[in-house]
Every structure is written in C-alpha cells, then in structure tokens.
mmCIF file as Biopython writes it, N, C-alpha, C and O atoms, coordinates in Angstrom:
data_model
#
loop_
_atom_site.group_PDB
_atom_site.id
_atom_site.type_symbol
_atom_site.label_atom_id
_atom_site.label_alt_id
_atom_site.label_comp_id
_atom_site.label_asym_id
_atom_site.label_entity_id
_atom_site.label_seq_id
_atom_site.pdbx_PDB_ins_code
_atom_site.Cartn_x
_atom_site.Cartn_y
_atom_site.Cartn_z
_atom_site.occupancy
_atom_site.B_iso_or_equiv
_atom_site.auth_seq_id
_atom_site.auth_asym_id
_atom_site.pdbx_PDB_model_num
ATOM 1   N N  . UNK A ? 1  ? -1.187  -12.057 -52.284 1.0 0.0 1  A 1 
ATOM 2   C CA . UNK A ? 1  ? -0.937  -10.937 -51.357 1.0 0.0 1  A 1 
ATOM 3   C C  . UNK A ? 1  ? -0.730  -11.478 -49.933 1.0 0.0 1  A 1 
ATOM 4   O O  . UNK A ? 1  ? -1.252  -12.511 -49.515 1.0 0.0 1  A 1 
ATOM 5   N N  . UNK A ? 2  ? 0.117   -10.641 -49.204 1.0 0.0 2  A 1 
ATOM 6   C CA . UNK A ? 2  ? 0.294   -11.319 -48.010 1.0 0.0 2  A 1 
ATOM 7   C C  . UNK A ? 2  ? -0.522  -10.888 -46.829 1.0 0.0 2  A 1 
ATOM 8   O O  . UNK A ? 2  ? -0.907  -9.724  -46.947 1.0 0.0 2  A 1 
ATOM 9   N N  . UNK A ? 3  ? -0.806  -11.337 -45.995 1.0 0.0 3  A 1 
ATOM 10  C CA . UNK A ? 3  ? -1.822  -11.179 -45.192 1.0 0.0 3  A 1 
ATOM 11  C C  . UNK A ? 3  ? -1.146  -9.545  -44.277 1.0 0.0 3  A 1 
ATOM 12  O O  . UNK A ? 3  ? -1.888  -8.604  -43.994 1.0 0.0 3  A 1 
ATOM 13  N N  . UNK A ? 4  ? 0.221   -9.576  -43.995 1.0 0.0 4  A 1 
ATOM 14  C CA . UNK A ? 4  ? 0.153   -8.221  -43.430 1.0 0.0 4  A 1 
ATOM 15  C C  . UNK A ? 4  ? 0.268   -7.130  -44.304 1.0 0.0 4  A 1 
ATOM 16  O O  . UNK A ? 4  ? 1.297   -6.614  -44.741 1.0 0.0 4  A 1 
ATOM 17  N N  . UNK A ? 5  ? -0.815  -6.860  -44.493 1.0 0.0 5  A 1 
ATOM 18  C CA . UNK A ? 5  ? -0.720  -5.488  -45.457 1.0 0.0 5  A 1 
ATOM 19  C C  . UNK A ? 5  ? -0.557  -4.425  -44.567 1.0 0.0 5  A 1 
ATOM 20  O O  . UNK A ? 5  ? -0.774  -4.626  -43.372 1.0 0.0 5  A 1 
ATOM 21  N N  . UNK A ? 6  ? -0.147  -3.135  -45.031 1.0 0.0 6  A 1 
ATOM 22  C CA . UNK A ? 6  ? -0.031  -1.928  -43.857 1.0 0.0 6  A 1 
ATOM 23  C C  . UNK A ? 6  ? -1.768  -1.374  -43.926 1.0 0.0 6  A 1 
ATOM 24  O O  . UNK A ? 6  ? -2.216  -0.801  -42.932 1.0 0.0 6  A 1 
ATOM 25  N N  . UNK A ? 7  ? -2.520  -1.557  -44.953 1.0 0.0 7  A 1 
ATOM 26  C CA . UNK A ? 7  ? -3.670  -1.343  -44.845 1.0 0.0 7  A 1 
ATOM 27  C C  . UNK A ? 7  ? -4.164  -2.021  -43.503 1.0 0.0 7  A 1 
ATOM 28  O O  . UNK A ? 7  ? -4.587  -1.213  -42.677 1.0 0.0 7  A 1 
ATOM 29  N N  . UNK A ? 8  ? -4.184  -3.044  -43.216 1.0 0.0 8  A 1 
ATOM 30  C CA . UNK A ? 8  ? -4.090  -3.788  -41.923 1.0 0.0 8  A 1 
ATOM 31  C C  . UNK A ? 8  ? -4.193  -2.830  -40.521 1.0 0.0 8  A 1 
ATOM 32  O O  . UNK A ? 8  ? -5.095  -2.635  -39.705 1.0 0.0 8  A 1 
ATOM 33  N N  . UNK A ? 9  ? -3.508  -2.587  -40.592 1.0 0.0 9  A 1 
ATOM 34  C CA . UNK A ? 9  ? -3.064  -1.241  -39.370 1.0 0.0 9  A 1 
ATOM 35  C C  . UNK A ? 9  ? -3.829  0.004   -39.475 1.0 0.0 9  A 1 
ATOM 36  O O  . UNK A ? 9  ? -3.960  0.881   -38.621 1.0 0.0 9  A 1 
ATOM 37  N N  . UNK A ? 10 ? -4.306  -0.057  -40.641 1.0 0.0 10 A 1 
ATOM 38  C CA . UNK A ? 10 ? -5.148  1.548   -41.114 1.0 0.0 10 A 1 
ATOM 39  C C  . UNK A ? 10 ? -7.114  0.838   -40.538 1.0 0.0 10 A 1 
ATOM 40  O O  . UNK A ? 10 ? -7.715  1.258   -39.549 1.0 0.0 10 A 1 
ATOM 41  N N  . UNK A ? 11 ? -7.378  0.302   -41.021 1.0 0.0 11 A 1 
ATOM 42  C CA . UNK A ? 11 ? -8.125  -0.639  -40.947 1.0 0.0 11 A 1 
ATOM 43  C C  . UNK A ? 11 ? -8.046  -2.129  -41.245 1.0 0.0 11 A 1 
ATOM 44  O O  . UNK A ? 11 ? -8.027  -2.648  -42.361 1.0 0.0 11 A 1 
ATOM 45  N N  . UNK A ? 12 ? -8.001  -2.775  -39.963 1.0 0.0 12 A 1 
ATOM 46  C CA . UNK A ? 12 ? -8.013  -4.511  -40.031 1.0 0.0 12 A 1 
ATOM 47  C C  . UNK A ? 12 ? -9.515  -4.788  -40.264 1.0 0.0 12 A 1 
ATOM 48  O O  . UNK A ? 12 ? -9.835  -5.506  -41.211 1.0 0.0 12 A 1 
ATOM 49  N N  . UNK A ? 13 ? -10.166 -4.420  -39.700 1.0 0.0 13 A 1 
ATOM 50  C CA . UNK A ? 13 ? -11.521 -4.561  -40.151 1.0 0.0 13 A 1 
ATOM 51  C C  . UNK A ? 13 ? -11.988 -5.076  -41.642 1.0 0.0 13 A 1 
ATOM 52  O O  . UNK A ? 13 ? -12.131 -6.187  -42.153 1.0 0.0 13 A 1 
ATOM 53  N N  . UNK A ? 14 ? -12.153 -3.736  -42.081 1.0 0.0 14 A 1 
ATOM 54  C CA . UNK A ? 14 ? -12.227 -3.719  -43.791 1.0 0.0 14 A 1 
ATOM 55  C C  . UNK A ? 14 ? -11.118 -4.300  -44.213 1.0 0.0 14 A 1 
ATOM 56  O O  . UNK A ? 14 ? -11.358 -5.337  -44.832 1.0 0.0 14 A 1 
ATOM 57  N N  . UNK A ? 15 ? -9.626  -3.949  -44.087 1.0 0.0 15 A 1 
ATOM 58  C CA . UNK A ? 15 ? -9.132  -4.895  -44.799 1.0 0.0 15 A 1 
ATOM 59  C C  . UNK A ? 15 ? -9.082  -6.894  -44.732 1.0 0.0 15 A 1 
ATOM 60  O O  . UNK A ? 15 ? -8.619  -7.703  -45.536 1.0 0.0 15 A 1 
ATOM 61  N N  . UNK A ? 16 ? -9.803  -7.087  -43.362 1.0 0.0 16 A 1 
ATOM 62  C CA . UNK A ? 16 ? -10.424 -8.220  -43.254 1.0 0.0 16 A 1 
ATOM 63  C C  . UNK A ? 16 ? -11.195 -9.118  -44.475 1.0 0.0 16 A 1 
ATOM 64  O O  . UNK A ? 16 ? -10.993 -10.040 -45.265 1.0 0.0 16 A 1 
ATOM 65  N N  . UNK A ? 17 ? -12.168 -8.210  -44.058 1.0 0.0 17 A 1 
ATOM 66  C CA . UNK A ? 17 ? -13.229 -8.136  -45.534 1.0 0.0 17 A 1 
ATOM 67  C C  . UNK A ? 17 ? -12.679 -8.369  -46.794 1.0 0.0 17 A 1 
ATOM 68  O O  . UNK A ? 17 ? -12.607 -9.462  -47.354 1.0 0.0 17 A 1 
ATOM 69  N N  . UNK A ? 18 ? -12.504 -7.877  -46.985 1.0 0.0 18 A 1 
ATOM 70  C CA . UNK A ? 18 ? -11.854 -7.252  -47.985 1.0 0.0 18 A 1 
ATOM 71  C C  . UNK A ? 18 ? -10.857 -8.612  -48.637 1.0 0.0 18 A 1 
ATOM 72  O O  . UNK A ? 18 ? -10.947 -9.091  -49.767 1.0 0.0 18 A 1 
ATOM 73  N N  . UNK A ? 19 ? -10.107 -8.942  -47.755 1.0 0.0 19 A 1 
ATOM 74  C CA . UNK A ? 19 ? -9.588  -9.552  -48.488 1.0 0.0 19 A 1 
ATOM 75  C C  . UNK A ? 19 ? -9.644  -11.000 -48.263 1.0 0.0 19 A 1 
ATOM 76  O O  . UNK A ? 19 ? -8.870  -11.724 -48.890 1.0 0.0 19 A 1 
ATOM 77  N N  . UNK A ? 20 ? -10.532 -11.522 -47.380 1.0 0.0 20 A 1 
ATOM 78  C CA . UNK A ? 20 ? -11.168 -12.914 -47.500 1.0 0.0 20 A 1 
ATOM 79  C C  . UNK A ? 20 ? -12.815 -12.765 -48.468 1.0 0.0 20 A 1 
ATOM 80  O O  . UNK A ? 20 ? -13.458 -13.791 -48.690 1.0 0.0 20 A 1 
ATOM 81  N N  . UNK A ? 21 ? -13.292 -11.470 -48.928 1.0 0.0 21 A 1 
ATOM 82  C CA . UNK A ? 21 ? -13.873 -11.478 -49.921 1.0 0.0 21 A 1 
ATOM 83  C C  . UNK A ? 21 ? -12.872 -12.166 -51.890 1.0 0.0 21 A 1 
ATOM 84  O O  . UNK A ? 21 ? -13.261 -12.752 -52.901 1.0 0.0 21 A 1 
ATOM 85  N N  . UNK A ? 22 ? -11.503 -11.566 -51.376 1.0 0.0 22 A 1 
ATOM 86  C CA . UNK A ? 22 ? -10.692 -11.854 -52.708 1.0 0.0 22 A 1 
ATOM 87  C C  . UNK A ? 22 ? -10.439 -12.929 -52.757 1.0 0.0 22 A 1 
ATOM 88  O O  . UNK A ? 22 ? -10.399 -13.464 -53.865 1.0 0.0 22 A 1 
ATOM 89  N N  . UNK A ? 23 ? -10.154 -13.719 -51.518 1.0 0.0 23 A 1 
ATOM 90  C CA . UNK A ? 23 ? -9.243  -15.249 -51.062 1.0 0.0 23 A 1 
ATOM 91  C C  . UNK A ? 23 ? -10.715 -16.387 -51.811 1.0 0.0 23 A 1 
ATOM 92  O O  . UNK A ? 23 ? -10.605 -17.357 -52.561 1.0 0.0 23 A 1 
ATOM 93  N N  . UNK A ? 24 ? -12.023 -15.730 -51.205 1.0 0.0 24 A 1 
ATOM 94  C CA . UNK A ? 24 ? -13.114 -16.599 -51.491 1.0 0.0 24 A 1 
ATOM 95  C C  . UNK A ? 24 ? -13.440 -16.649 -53.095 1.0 0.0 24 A 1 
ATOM 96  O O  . UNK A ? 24 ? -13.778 -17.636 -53.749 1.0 0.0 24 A 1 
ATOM 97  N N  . UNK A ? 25 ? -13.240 -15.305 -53.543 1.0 0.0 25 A 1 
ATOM 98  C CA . UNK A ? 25 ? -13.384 -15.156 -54.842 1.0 0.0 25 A 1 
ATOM 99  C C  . UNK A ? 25 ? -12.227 -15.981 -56.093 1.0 0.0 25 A 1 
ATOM 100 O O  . UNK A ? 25 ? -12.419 -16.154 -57.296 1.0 0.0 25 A 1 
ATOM 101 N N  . UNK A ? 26 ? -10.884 -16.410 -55.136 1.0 0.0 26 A 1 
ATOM 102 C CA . UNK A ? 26 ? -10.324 -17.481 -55.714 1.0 0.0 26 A 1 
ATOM 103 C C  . UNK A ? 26 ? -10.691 -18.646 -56.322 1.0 0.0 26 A 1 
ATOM 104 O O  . UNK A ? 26 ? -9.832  -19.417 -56.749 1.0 0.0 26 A 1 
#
C-alpha cells in the first residue's frame, strides 16, 4: 500500500498507526 492514502487526509494520525502497525507486522 502506498503511503498516501486519502485516509491520510481524513485522519493522518490513525492512519499513521495504523499502518506502521501493518508495515511492523510484515
């Protein structure tokens, strides 16, 4: 997934989280 998601813009925050929770879970 690419790092600019439009979720991004909705919340960068959580989608922060979120998805260096998935990157780590690699």
């Amino acid at each position: 997934m690419s790092h600019h998601d439009p979720n991004e813009t909705f919340a960068p925050s959580a989608d922060f989280v979120s998805h260096a929770h998935v990157d780590a879970a690699k």
